[in-house]
C-alpha positions as CSV (number, residue, x, y, z in Angstrom):
1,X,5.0,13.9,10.7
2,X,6.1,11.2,8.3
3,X,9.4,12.2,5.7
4,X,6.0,11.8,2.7
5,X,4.1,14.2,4.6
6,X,6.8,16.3,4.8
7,X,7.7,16.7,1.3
8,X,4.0,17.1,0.4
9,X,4.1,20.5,3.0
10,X,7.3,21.7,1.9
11,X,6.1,21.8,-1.8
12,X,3.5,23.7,-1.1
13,X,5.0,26.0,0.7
14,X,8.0,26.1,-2.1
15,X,5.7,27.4,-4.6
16,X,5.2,24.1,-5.6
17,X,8.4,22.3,-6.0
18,X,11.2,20.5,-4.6
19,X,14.6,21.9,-5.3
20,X,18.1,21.2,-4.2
21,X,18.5,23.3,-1.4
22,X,15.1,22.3,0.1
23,X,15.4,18.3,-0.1
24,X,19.3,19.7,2.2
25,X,17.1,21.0,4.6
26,X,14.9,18.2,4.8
27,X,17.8,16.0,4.9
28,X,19.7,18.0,7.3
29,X,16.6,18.4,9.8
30,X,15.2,15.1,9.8
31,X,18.4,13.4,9.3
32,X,17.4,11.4,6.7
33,X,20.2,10.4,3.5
34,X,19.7,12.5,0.1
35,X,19.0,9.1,-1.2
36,X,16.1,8.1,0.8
37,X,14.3,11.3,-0.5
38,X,15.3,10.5,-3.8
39,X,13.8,7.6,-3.8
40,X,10.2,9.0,-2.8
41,X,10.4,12.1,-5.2
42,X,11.4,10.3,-7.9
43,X,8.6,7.6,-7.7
44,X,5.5,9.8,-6.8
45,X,3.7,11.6,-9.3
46,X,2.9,14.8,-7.1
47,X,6.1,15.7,-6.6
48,X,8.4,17.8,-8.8
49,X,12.1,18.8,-9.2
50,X,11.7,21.8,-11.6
51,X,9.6,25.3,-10.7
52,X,6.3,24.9,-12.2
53,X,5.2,26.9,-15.4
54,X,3.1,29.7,-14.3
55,X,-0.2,27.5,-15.2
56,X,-0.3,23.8,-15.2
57,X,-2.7,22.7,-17.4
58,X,-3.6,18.7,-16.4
59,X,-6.6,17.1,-18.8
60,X,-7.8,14.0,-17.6
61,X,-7.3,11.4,-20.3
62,X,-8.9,7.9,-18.5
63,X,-12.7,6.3,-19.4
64,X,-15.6,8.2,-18.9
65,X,-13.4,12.0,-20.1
66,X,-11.8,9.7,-22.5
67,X,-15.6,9.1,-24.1
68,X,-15.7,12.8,-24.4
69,X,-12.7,13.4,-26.3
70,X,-9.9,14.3,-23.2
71,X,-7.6,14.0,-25.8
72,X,-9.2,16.1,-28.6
73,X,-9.0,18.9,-26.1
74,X,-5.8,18.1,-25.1
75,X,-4.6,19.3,-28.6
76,X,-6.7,21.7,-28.8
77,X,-5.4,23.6,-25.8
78,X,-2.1,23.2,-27.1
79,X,-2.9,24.4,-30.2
80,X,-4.4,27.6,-28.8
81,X,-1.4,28.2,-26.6
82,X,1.3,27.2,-28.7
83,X,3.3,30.3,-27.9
84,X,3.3,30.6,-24.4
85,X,3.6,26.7,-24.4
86,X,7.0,27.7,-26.3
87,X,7.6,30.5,-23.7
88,X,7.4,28.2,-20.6
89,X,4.4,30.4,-19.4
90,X,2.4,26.8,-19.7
91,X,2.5,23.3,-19.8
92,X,-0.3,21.1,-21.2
93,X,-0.7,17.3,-20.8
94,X,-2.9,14.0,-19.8
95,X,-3.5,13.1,-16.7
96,X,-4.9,9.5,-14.8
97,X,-8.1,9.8,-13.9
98,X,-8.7,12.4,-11.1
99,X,-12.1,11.0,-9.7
100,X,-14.7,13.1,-11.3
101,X,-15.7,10.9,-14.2
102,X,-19.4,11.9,-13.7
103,X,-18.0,15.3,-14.9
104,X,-16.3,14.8,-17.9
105,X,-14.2,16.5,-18.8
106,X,-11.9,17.1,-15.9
107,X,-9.2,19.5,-15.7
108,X,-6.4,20.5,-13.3
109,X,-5.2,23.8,-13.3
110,X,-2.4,24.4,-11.0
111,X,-3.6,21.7,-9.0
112,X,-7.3,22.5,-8.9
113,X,-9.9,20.8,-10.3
114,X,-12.9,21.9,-12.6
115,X,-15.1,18.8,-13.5
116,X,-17.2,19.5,-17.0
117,X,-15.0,21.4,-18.7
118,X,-14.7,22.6,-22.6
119,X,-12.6,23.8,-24.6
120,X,-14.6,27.5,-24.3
121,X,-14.1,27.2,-21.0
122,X,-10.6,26.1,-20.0
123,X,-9.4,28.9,-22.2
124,X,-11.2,31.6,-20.0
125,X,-9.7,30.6,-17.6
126,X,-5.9,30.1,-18.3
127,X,-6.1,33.6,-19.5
128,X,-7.6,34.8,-16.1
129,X,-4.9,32.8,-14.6
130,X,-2.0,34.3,-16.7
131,X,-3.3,37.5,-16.0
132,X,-4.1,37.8,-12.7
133,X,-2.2,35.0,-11.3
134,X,-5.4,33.7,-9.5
135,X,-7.2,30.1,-9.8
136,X,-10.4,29.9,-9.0
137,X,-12.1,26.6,-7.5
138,X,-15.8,26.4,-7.5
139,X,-18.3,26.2,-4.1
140,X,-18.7,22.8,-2.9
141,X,-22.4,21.4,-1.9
142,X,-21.5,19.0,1.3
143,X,-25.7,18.2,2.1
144,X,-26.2,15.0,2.5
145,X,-28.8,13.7,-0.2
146,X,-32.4,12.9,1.9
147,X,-32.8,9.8,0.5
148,X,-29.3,8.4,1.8
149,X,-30.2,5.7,4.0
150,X,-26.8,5.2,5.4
151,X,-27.5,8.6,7.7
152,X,-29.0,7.5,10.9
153,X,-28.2,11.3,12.4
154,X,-31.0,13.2,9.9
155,X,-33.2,13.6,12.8
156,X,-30.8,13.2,16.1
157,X,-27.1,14.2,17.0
158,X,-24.2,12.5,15.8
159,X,-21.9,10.0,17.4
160,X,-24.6,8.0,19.4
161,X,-22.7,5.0,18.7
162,X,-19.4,6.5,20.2
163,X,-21.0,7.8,23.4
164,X,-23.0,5.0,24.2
165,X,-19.4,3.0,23.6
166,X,-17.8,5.5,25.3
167,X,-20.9,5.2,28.7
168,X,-21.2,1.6,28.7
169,X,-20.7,0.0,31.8
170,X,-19.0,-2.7,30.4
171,X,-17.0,-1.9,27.2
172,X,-15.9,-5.0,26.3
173,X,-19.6,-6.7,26.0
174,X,-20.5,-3.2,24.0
175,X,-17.4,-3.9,21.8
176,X,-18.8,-7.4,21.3
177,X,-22.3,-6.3,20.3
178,X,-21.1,-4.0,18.2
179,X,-19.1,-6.7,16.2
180,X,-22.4,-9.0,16.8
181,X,-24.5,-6.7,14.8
182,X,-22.1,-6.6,12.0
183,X,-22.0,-10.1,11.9
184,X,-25.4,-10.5,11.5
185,X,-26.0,-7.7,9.1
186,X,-23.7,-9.8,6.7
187,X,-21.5,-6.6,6.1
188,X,-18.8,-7.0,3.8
189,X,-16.1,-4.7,2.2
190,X,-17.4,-2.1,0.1
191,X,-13.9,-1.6,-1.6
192,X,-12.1,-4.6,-2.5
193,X,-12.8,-8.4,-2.6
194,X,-15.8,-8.0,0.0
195,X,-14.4,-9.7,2.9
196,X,-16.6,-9.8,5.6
197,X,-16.3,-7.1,8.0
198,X,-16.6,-8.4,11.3
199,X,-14.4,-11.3,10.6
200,X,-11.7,-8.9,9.6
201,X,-12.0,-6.7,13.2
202,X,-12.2,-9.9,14.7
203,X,-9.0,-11.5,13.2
204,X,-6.7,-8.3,13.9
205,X,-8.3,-8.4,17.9
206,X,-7.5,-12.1,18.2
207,X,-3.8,-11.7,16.7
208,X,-3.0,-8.9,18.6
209,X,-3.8,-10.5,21.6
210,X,-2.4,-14.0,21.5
211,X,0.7,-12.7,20.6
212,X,0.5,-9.4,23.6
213,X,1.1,-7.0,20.9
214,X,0.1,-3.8,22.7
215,X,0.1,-1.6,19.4
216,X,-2.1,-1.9,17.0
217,X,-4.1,0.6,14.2
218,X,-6.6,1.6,12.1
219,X,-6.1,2.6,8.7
220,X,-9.0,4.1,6.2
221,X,-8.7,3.3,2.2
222,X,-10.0,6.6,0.8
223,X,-7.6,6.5,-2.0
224,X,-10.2,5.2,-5.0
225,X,-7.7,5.9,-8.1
226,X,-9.7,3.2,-10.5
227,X,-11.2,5.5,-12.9
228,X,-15.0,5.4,-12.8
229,X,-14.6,5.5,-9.0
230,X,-15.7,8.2,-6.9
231,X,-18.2,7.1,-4.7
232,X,-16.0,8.1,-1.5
233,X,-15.2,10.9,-2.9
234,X,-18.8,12.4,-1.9
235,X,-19.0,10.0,1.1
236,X,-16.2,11.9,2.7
237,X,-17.3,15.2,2.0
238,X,-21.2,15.0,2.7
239,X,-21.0,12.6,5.3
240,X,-17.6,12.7,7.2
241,X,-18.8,11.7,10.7
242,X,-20.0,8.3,9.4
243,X,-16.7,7.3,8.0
244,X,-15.0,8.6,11.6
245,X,-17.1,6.9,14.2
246,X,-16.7,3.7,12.1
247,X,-12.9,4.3,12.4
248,X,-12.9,4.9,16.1
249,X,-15.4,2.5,16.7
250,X,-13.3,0.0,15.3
251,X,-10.0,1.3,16.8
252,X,-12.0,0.9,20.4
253,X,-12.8,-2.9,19.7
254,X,-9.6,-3.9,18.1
255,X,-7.4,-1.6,21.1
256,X,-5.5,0.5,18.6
257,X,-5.0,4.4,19.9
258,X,-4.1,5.8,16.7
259,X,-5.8,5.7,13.0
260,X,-4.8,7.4,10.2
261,X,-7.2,7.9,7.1
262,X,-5.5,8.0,3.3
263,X,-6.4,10.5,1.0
264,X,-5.8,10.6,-2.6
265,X,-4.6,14.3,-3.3
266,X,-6.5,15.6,-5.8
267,X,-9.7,15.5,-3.3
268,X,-8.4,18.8,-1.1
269,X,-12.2,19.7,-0.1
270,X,-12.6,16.3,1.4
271,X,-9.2,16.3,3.1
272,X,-10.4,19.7,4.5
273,X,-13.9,18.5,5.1
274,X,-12.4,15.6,7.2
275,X,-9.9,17.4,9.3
276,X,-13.0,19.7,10.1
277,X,-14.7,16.3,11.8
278,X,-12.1,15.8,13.7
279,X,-11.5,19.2,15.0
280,X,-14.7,18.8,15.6
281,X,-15.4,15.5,17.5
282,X,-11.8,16.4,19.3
283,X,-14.0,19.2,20.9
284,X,-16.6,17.2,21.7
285,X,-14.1,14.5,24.2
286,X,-14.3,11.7,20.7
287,X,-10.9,12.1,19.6
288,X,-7.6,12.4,21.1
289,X,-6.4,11.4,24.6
290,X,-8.6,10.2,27.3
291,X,-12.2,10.1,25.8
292,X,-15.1,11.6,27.4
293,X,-12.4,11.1,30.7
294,X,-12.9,7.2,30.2
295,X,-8.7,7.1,29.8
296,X,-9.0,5.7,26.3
297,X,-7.1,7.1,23.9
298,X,-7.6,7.9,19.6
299,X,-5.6,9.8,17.6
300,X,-7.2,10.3,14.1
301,X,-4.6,11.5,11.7
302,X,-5.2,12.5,8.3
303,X,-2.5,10.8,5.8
304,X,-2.4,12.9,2.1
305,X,-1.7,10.8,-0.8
306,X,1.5,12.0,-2.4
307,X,-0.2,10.0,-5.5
308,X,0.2,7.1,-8.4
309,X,-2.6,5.1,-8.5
310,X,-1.0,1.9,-7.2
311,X,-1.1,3.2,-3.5
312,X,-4.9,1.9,-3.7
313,X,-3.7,-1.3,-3.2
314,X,-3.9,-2.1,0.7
315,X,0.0,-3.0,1.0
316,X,1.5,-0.5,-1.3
317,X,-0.4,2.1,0.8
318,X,1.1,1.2,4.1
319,X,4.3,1.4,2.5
320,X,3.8,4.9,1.2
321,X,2.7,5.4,5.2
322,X,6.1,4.1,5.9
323,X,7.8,6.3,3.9
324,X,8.6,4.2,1.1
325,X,8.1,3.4,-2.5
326,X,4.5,2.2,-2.8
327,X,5.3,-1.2,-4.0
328,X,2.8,-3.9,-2.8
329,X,3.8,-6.5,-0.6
330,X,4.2,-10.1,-0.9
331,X,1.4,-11.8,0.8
332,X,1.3,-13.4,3.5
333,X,1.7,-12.1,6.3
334,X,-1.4,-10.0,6.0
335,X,-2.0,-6.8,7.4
336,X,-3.8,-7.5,10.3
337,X,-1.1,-9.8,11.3
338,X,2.2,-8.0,10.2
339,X,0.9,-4.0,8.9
340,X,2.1,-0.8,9.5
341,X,5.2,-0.2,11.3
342,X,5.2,-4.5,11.2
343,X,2.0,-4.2,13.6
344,X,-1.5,-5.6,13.6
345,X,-3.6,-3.1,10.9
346,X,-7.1,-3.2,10.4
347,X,-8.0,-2.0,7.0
348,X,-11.6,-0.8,5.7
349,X,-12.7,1.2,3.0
350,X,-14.3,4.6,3.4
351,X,-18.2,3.0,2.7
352,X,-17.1,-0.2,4.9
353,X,-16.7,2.7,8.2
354,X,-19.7,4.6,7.1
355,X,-22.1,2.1,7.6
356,X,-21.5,0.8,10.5
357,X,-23.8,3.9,12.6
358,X,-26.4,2.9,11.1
359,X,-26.4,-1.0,11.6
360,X,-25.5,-0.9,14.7
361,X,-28.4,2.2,15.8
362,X,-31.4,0.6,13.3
363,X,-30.2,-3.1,13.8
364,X,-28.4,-5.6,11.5
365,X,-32.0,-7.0,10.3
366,X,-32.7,-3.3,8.8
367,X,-29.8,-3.8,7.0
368,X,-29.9,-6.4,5.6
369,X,-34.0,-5.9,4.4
370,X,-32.8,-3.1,2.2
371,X,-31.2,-5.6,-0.6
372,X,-33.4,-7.1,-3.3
373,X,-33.7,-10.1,-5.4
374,X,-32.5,-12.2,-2.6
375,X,-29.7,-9.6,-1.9
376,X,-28.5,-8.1,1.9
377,X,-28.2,-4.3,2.5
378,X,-27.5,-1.5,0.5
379,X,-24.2,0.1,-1.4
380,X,-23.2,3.5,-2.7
381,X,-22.1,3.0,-6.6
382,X,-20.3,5.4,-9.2
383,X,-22.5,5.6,-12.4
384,X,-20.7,7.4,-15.4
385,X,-20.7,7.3,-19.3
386,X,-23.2,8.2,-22.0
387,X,-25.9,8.3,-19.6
388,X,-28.4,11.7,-18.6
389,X,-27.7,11.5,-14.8
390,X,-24.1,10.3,-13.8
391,X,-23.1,10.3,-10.1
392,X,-23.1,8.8,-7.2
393,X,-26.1,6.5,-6.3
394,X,-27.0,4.7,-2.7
395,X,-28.6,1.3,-4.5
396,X,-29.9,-2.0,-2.8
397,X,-27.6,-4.7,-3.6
398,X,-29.4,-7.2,-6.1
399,X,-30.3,-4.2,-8.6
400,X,-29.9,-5.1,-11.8
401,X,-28.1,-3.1,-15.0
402,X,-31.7,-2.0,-16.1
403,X,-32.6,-0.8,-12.6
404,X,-29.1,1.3,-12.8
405,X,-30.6,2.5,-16.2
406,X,-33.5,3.5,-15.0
407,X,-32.2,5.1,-12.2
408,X,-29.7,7.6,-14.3
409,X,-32.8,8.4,-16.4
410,X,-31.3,6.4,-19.8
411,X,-28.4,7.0,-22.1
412,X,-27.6,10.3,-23.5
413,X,-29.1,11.3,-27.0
414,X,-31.2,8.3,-27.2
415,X,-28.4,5.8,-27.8
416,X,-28.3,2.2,-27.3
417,X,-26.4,0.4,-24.8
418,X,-23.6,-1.0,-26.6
419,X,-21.2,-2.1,-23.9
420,X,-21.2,-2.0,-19.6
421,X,-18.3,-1.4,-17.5
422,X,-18.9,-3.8,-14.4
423,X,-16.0,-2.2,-12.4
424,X,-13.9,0.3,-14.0
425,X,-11.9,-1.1,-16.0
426,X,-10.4,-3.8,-14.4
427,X,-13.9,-5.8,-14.5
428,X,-13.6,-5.8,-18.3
429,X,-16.8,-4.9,-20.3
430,X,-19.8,-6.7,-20.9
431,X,-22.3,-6.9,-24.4
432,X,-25.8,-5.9,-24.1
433,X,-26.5,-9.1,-25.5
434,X,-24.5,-13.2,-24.5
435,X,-25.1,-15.8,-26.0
436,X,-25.5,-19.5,-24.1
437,X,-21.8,-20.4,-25.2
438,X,-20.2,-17.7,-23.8
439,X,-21.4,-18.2,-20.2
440,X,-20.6,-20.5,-17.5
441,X,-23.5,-23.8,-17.6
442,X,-24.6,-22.6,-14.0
443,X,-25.4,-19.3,-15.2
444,X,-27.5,-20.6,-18.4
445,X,-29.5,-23.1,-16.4
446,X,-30.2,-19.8,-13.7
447,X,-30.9,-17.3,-15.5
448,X,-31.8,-18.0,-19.7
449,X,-35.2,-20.3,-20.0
450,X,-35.1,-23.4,-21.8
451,X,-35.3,-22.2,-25.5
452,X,-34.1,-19.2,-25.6
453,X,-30.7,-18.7,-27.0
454,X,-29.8,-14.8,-25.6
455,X,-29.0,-13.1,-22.3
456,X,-30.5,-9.5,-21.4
457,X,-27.7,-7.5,-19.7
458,X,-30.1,-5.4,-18.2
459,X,-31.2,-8.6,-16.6
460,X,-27.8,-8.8,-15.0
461,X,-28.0,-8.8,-10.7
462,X,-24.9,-6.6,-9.3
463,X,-24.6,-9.2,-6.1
464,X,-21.0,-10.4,-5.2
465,X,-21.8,-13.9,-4.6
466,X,-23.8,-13.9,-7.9
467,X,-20.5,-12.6,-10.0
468,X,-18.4,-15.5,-7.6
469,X,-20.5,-18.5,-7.6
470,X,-22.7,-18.0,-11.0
471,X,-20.3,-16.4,-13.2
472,X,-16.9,-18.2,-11.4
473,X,-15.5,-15.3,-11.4
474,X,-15.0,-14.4,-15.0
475,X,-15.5,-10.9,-14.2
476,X,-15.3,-8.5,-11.0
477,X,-17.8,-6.8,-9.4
478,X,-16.8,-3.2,-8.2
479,X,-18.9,-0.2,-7.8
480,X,-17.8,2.2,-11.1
481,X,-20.3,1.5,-13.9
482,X,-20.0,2.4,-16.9
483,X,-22.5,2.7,-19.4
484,X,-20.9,3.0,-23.0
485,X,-23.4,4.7,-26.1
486,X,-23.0,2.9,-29.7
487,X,-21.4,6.1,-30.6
488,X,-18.4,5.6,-28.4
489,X,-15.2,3.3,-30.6
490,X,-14.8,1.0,-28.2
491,X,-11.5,-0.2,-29.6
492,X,-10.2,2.6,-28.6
493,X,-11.2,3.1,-24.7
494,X,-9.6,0.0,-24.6
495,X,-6.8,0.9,-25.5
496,X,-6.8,3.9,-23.7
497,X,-7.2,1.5,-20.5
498,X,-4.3,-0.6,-21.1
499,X,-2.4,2.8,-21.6
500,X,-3.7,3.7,-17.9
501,X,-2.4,0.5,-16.4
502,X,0.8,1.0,-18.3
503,X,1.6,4.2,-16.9
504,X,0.4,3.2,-13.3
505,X,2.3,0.0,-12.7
506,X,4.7,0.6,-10.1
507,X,7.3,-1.5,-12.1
508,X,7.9,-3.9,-8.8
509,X,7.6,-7.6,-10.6
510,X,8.5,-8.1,-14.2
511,X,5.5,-9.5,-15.3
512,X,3.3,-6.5,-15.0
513,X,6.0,-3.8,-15.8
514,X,6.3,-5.6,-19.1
515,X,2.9,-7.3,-19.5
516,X,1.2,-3.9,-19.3
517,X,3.5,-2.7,-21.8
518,X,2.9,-5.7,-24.0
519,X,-0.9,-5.0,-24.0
520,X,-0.6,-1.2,-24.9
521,X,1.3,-2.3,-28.1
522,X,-1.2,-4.4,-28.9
523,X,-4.3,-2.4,-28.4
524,X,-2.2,0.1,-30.4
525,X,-1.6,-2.3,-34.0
526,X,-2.9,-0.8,-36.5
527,X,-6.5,-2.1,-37.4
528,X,-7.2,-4.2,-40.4
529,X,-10.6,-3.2,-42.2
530,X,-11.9,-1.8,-39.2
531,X,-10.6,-4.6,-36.5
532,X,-7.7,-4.9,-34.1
533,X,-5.2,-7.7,-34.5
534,X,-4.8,-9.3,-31.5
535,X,-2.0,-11.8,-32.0
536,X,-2.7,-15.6,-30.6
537,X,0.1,-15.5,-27.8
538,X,-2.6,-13.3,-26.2
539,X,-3.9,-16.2,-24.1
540,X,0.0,-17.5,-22.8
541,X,0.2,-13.3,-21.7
542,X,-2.7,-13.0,-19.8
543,X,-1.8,-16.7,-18.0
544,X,1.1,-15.4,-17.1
545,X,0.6,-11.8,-15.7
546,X,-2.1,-13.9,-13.9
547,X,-0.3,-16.7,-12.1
548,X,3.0,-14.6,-11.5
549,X,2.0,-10.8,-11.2
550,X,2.6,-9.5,-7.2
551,X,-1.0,-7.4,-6.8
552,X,-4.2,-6.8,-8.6
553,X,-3.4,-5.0,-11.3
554,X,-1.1,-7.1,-13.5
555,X,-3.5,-9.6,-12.3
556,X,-6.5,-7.9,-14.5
557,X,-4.6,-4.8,-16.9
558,X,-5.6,-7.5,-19.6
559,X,-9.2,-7.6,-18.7
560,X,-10.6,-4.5,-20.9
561,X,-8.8,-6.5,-24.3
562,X,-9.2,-10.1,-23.1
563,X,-13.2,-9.3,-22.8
564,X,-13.2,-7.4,-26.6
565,X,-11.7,-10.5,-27.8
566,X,-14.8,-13.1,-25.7
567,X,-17.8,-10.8,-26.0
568,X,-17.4,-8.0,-29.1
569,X,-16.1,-10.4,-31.9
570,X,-16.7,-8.2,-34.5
571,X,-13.8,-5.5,-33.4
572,X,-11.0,-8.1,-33.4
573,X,-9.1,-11.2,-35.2
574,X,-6.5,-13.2,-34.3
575,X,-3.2,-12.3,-36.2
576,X,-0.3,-14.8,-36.0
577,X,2.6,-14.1,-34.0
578,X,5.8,-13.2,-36.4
């Protein structure tokens, strides 16, 4: 068990904190310097020196809670328990977003979550709590929606792929099949910059044996910390045995005997639900040491996050693997030439392993029929906001906004669509109207007919290459959407996402440690008849947290401001610098 690991056990068991005499004992046992466990416990958020109050009252205070006034709660709560707040009995604060944006408001209390909560409601239950000691977490439904495409085991048993892998005379052609049909489904990356999927496998397999390195792994990305994500969130705990055969499918082609997959914390049902699958496929020959007696080995171990958004970043969370700060790495080497423990890693995201069953049992040409508008395949997206139905939605890649729209049954309370979060909120958000100057010439001559001077966003295609060729790039495509009401001040969810990336930079490379803090201040000037000053050094900023920032988020912390300033120019004006 990793010294991370550890510490995450030994909390828990501590009554939910780290003191002296247990970080000895630690130290003592695993012979590992006081230091060294300074250093994680002082840079992870889920760890904590001090005994906890006797409830721990966490309100999430990030996007789609922030729309419902997380932080009007927040004092409200403290108001109401002002006393016992004064006694010690509870503590009362904000909290990053905990991955249940699609019901706001979410609230920890010691540790557990209870998505849609008001103020009525989270008073209830600190009392039951400071009286009986008890929290009490709500059932979980782990069906798998009927209309989810991406289960090819409705109607059959699970792990076909795996045993016919497993059976097949010759493993090696199987392997190559496999990696075949993914090729010609056009997979890509469902978490990240979309690199193609069997390319990736590929790469890490050739590497690893040109150079005779005998070790290799498999690691799974389940930690989605952008707030407006939590698509994998109800991948893991519906569907499980997709996201595992995918990870031991790959581990077979690539030769790797162990994979680990990396759990943000707050998701304890789908930690449990997972380590359930494997119990289960261990008993069933598909995990562990010598598989279904073919003398192929598979460990599947899962890794808990011990927190901080910032371990989302592929790098960073090998590090925290390694037992270290999760600082990202400088790039190159990549990972599946130099990644954990210096090996050959192949990383995927929890959607990326899920769908590889079903190409490979109903074909890659299935696949790649169930996109539209000129689109390949399908994806699973997070829908959130002032919308009637937010959650998670398995869409064919080509929809457009409206389609999304029409999907979630409309925006709440009749309002109109004043603003669209392409990707949480590192995509920026987008006006329900452009104009022909503020888009790329390609774009224009695609999509607005000669004479007309507007752009629909509802007209808008959610395709990768559309967003990378069409649009250059000006704005990233993800899978957290959020639709934002006229109702909702806009000025200041962004400035409630430049708070976010402020408080999640890991502080590694000076230009986001202080560029994020740079942005907060000036999201937070006062406004001037109604608009924010944004001074005119703004463009020199974002250049440089661009060009010189380590990972992703420096590289787009400014992209919630910078696209107020291009696309909303009625809540903003340039204010010279003093």
């Amino acid at each position: 068990m990793s010294l991370v690991q550890i510490l995450i056990k030994r909390q828990k068991e501590n009554g939910g904190f780290l003191s002296a005499e247990v970080l000895q004992e630690i130290s003592d046992r695993t012979s590992t310097p006081l230091y060294r466990l300074q250093e994680l416990v002082s840079f992870y958020n889920s760890f904590r020196l001090a005994p906890p109050p006797k409830v721990e009252v966490q309100v999430c205070r990030d996007f789609s809670c922030h729309m419902h006034q997380s932080q009007e709660l927040i004092q409200d709560l403290k108001n109401e328990f002002a006393t016992e707040i004064e006694q010690g009995q509870i503590s009362i604060s904000g909290k990053s977003c905990m991955g249940y944006c699609d019901g706001p408001v979410a609230v920890s209390l010691n540790h557990h979550i209870k998505p849609g909560s008001n103020l009525s409601q989270c008073v209830t239950s600190i009392r039951s709590i400071l009286k009986s000691g008890i929290t009490h977490s709500k059932p979980v439904d782990h069906e798998i929606p009927d209309d989810w495409e991406i289960d090819c085991y409705q109607k059959q048993a699970k792990y076909e792929l795996l045993n016919k892998f497993l059976q097949a005379a010759d493993r090696n052609a199987f392997g190559e099949s496999v990696l075949k049909a993914l090729e010609d489904s056009s997979l890509v990356g469902k978490g990240g910059p979309g690199a193609r999927t069997a390319k990736k496998w590929r790469t890490v397999k050739k590497y690893a044996e040109q150079e005779n390195r005998a070790v290799r792994y498999v690691v799974c990305n389940a930690d989605e910390s952008e707030p407006g994500t939590f698509k994998d969130r109800e991948l893991l705990l519906r569907s499980p045995h997709l996201v595992l055969e995918g990870m031991i499918t790959a581990a077979l082609i690539i030769g790797a005997e162990r994979a680990y997959i990396y759990i943000r914390h707050e998701y304890e049902a789908q930690i449990e639900a997972f380590q359930k699958c494997i119990d289960d496929a261990k008993a069933r020959g598909l995990v562990g040491q010598n598989l279904l007696k073919t003398g192929l080995n598979c460990e599947v171990e899962v890794f808990v996050s011990p927190g901080n958004y910032i371990c989302g970043e592929q790098t960073a969370m090998i590090e925290a693997m390694e037992d270290k700060r999760a600082q990202p790495r400088q790039r190159p080497p990549d990972l599946e030439i130099k990644g954990y423990r210096n090996y050959p890693t192949l990383v995927n995201n929890v959607e990326t392993f899920a769908w590889v069953p079903a190409i490979f049992n109903n074909g890659p040409e299935w696949y790649r029929k169930l996109g539209v508008n000129d689109c390949e395949g399908k994806r699973f997206v997070s829908l959130s906001g002032d919308i009637n139905q937010p959650g998670v939605y398995e869409v064919p890649l080509g929809s457009t906004v409206g389609d999304l729209l029409e999907l979630v049954g409309g925006m709440r309370d009749g309002q109109v669509l004043q603003a669209f979060g392409v990707s949480g909120p590192s995509g920026g958000f987008l006006p329900r109207k452009f104009s022909r100057d503020q888009l790329p010439e390609d774009f224009v001559k695609k999509m607005i007919p000669e004479g007309e001077h507007e752009f629909d966003l509802l007209n808008l295609p959610l395709d990768n290459n559309f967003f990378r060729f069409q649009l250059r790039g000006r704005f990233n495509l993800g899978a957290a959407h959020l639709f934002i009401g006229e109702q909702t001040d806009l000025v200041s969810l962004v400035k409630s996402c430049t708070e976010f990336y402020r408080n999640e930079s890991c502080g590694k490379c000076v230009p986001c440690r202080l560029g994020s803090e740079k942005l907060v201040q000036i999201a937070s000037r006062p406004l001037n008849e109604g608009k924010l000053q944004i001074p005119d050094y703004f463009p020199d900023l974002i250049e440089l947290m661009q060009e010189s920032s380590i990972c992703g988020l420096g590289q787009v912390a400014f992209n919630p401001l910078l696209s107020l300033k291009e696309f909303f120019p009625e809540t903003w004006e340039v204010a010279k610098s003093r």
